[in-house]
DOGU-452267 format. One record per residue: z, x, y of N, C-alpha, C, O, CB in turn; chain; residue number from 0; residue in one letter. Coordinates in steps of 0.02 Angstrom, whole numbers, plus 50000, padded with zeros to 5 digits. Each point is the difference from the previous one (the first is absolute). Glycine has a CB too. Layout:
! residues N
ATOM|n.Z|n.X|n.Y|ca.Z|ca.X|ca.Y|c.Z|c.X|c.Y|o.Z|o.X|o.Y|cb.Z|cb.X|cb.Y|kenu|marnu|roro
ATOM|Z|X|Y|Z|X|Y|Z|X|Y|Z|X|Y|Z|X|Y|A|NUM|A
...
This chain:
! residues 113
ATOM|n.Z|n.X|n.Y|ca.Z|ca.X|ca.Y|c.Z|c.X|c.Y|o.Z|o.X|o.Y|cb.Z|cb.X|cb.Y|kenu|marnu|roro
ATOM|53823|53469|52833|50001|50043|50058|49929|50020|50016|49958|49996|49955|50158|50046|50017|A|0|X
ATOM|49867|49981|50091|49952|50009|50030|49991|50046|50046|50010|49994|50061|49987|49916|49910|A|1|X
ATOM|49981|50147|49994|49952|50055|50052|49959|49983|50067|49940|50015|50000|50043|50030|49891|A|2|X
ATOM|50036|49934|50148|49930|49978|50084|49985|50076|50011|50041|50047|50000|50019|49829|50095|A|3|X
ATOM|49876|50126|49915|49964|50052|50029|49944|49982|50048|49948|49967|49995|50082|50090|49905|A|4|X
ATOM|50001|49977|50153|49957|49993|50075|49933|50077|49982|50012|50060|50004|50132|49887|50111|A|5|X
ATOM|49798|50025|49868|49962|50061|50011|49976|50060|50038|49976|50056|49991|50020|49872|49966|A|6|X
ATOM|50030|50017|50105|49980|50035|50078|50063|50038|50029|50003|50061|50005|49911|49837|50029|A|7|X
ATOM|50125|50068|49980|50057|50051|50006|50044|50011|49967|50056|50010|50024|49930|49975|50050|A|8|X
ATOM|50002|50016|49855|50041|50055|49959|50048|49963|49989|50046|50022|50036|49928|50085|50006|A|9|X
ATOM|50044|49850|49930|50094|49949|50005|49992|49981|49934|49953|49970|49975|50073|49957|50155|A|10|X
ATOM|50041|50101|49834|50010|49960|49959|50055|49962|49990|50050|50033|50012|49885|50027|49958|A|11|X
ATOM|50076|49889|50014|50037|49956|49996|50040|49970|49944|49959|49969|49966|49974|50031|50110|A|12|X
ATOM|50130|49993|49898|50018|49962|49926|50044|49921|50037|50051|49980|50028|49975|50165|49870|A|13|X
ATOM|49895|49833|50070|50045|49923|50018|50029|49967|49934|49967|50011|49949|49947|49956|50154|A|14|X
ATOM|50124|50006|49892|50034|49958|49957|50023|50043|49944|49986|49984|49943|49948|49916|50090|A|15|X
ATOM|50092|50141|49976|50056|50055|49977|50028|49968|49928|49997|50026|49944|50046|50014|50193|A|16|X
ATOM|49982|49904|49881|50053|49962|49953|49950|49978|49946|50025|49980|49948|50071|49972|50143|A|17|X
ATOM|49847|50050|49914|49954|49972|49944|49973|50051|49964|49948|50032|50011|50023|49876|50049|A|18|X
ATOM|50086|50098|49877|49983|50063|49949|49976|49984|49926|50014|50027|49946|50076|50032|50117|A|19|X
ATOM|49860|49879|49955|49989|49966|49949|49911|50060|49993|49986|50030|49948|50105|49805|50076|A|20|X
ATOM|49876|50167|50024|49958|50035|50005|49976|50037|50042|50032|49999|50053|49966|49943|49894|A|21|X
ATOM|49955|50094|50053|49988|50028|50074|49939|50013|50011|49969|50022|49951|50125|50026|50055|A|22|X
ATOM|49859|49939|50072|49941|49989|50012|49986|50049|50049|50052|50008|50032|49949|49880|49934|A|23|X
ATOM|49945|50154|50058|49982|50005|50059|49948|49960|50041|49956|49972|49968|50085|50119|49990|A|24|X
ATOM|49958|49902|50113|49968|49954|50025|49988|50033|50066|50043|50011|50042|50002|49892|49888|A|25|X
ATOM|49875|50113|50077|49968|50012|50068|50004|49927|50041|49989|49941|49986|49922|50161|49962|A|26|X
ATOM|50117|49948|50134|49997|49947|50031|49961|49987|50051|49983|49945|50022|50100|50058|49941|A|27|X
ATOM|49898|50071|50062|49964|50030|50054|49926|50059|49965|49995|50042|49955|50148|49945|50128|A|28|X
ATOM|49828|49992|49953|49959|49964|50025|49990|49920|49966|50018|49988|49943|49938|50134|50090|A|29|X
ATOM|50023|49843|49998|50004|49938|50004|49927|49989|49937|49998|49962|49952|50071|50020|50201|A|30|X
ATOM|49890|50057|49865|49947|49980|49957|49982|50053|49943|49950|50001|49964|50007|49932|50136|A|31|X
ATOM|50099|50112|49903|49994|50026|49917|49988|50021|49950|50042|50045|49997|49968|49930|50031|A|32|X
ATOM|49957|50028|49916|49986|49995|49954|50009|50049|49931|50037|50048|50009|49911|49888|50077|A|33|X
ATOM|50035|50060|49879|49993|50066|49944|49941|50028|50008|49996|50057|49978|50067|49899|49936|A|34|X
ATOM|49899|50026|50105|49928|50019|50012|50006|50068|50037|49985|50057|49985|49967|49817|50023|A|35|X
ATOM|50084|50085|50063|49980|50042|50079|50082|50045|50001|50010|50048|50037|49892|49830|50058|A|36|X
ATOM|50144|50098|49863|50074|50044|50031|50034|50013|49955|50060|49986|50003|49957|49969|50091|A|37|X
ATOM|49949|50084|49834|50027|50000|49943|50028|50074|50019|50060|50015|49997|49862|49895|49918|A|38|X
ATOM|50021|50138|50107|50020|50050|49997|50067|50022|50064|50040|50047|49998|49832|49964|49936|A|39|X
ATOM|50117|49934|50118|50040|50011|50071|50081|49977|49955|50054|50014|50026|49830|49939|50104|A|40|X
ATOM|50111|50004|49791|50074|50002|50011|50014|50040|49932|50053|49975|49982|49974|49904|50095|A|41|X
ATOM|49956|50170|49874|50000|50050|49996|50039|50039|50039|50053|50027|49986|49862|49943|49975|A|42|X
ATOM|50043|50031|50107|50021|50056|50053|50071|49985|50009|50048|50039|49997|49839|49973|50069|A|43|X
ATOM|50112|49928|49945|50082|49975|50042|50060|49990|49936|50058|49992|50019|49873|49919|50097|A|44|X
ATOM|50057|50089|49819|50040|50008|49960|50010|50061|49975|50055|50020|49981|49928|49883|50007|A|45|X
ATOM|49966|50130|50011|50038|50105|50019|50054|49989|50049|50060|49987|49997|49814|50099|50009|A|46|X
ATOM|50077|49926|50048|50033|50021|50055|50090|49978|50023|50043|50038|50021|49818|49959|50004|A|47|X
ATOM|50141|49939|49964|50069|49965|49976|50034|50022|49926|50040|49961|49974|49911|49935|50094|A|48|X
ATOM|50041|50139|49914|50012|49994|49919|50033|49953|49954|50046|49999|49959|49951|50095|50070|A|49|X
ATOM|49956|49867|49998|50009|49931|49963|49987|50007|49915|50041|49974|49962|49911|49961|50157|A|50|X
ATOM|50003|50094|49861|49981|50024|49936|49915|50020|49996|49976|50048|50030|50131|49873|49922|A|51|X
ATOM|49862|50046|50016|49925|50011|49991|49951|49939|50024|50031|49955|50028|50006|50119|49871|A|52|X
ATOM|49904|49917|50097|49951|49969|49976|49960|49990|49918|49973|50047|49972|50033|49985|50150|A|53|X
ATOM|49997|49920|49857|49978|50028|49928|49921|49991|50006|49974|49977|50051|50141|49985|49869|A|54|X
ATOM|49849|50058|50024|49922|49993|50010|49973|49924|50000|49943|49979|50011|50046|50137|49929|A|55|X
ATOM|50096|49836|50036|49959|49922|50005|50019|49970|50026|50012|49943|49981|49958|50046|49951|A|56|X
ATOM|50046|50043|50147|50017|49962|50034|50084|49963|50018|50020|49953|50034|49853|50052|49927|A|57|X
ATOM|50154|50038|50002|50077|49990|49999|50041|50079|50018|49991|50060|49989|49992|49830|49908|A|58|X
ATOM|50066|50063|50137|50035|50051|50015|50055|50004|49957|50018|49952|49965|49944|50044|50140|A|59|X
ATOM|50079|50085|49895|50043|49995|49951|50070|50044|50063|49990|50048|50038|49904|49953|49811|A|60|X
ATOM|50161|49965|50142|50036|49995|50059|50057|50035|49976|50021|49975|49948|49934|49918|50104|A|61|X
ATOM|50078|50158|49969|50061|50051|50000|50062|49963|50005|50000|49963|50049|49936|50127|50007|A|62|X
ATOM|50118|49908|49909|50051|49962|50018|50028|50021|50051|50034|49959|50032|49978|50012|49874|A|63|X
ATOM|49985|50084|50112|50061|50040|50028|49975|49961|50075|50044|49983|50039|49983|50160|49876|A|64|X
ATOM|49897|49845|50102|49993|49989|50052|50029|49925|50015|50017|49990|50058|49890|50100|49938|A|65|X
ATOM|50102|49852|49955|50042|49949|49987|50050|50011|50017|50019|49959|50041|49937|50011|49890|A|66|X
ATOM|50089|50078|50054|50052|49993|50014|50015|50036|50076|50048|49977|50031|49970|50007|49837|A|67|X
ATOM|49946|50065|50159|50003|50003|50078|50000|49932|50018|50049|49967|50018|49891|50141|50000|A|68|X
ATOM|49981|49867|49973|49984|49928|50054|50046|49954|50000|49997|49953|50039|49894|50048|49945|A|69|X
ATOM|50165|50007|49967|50042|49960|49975|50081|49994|50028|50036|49951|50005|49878|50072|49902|A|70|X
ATOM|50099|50059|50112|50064|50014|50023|50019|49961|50070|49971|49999|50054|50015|50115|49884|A|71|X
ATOM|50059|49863|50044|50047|49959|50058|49964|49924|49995|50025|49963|50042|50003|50153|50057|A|72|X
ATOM|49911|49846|49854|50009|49947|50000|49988|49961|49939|49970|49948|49984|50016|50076|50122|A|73|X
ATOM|50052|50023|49865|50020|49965|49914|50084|50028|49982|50030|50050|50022|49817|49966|49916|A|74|X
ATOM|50175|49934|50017|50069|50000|49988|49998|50060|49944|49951|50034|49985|50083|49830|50045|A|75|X
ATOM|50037|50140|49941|50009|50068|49944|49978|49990|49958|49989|50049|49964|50092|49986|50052|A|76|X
ATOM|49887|49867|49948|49974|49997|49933|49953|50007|50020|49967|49970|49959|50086|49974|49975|A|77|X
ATOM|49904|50078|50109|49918|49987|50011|49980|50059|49942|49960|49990|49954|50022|49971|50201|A|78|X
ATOM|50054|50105|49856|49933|50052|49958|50024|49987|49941|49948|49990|49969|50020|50118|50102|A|79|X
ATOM|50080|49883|49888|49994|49949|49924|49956|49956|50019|49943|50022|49992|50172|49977|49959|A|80|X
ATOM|49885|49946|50070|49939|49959|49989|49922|50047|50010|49959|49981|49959|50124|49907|50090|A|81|X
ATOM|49894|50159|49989|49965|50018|50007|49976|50040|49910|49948|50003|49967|50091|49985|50186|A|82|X
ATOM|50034|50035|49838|49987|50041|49934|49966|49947|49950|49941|50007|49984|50167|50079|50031|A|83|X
ATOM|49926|49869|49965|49988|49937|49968|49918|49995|50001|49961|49992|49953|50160|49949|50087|A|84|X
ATOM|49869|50068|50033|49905|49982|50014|49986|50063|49972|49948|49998|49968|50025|49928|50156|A|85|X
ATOM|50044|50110|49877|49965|50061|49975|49989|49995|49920|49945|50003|49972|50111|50068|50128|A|86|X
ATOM|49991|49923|49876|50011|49988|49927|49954|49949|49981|49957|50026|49963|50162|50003|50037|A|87|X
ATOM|49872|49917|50009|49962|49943|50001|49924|50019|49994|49963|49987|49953|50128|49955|50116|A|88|X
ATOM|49889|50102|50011|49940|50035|49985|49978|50044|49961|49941|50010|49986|50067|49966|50088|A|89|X
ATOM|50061|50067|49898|49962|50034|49941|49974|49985|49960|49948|50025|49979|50096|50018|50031|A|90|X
ATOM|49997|49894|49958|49980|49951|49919|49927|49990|49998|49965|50003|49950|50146|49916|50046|A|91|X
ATOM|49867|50064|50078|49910|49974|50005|49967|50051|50016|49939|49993|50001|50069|49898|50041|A|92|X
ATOM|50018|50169|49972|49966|50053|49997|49989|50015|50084|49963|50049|50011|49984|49924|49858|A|93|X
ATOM|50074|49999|50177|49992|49998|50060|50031|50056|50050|50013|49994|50060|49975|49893|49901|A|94|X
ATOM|50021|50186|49987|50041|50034|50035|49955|50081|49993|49992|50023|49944|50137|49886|50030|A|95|X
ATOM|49850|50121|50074|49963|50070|49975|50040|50066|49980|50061|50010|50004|49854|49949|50073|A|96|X
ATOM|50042|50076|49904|50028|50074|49970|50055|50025|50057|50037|50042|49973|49836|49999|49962|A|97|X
ATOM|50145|49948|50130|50039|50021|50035|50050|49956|50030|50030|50014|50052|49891|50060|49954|A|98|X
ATOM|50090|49853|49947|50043|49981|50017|49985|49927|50051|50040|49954|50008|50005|50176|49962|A|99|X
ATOM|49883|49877|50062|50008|49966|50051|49976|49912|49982|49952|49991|49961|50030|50137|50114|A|100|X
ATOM|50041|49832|49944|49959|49925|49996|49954|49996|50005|49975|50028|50049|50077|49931|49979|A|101|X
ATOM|49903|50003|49922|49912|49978|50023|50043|49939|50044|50057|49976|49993|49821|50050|49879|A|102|X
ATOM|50070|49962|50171|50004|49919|50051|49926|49992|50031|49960|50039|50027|50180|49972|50023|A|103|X
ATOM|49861|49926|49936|49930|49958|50025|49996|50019|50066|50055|50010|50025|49949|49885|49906|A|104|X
ATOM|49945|50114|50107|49976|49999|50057|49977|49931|50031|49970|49966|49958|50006|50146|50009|A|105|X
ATOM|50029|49869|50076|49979|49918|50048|49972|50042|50056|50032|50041|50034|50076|49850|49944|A|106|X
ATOM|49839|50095|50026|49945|50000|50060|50017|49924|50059|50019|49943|49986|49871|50124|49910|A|107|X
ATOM|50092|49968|50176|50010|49950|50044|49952|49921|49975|49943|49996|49977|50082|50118|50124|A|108|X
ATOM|50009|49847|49910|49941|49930|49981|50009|49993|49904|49977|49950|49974|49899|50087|50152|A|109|X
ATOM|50145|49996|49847|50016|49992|49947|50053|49948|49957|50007|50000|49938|49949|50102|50104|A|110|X
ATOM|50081|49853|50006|50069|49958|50003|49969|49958|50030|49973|50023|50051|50127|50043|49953|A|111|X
ATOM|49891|49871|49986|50012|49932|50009|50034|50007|50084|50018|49949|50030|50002|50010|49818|A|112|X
């Protein structure tokens, strides 16, 4: 599953819902990006959404609860077991913070093939 985040106007997006194998966030907007120039602009936009945090390396660490909003009405009744499952999964590797929430990789625009 996949976090899209529009920097500019504020959108967030859960694409591929059904894929609770892992979970990523991915800037989409602005087009040119970076960690450099829009680390702190998505910071901003993962407050402000309460998506969860920014961590200091560059990862975000993502709230379920907001999963399961972005989620309502287009996932079936096993989706949040499977989601739990991912959760569980991430604990074993340690991928889960003091409040519960998911670490997930960040993808910068131009970052994907």
């Amino acid at each position: 599953m996949e976090l899209r985040l529009d920097l500019e106007e504020i959108v967030v997006r859960l694409a591929d819902p059904s894929e609770t194998s892992c979970i990523s966030v991915r800037v989409v907007e602005p087009a040119g990006a970076t960690p450099m120039s829009h680390s702190h602009r998505l910071g901003d936009v993962v407050a402000a959404r309460h998506i969860g945090a920014l961590e200091a390396g560059g990862e975000v660490v993502v709230d379920p609860a907001i999963l399961k909003f972005l989620a309502a009405g287009e996932v079936d009744e096993s989706w949040e077991a499977d989601l739990e499952a991912m959760i569980d999964r991430a604990a074993t590797k340690g991928w889960i913070d003091g409040h519960g929430r998911i670490r997930a990789h960040v993808e910068w625009p131009g970052s994907r093939p």
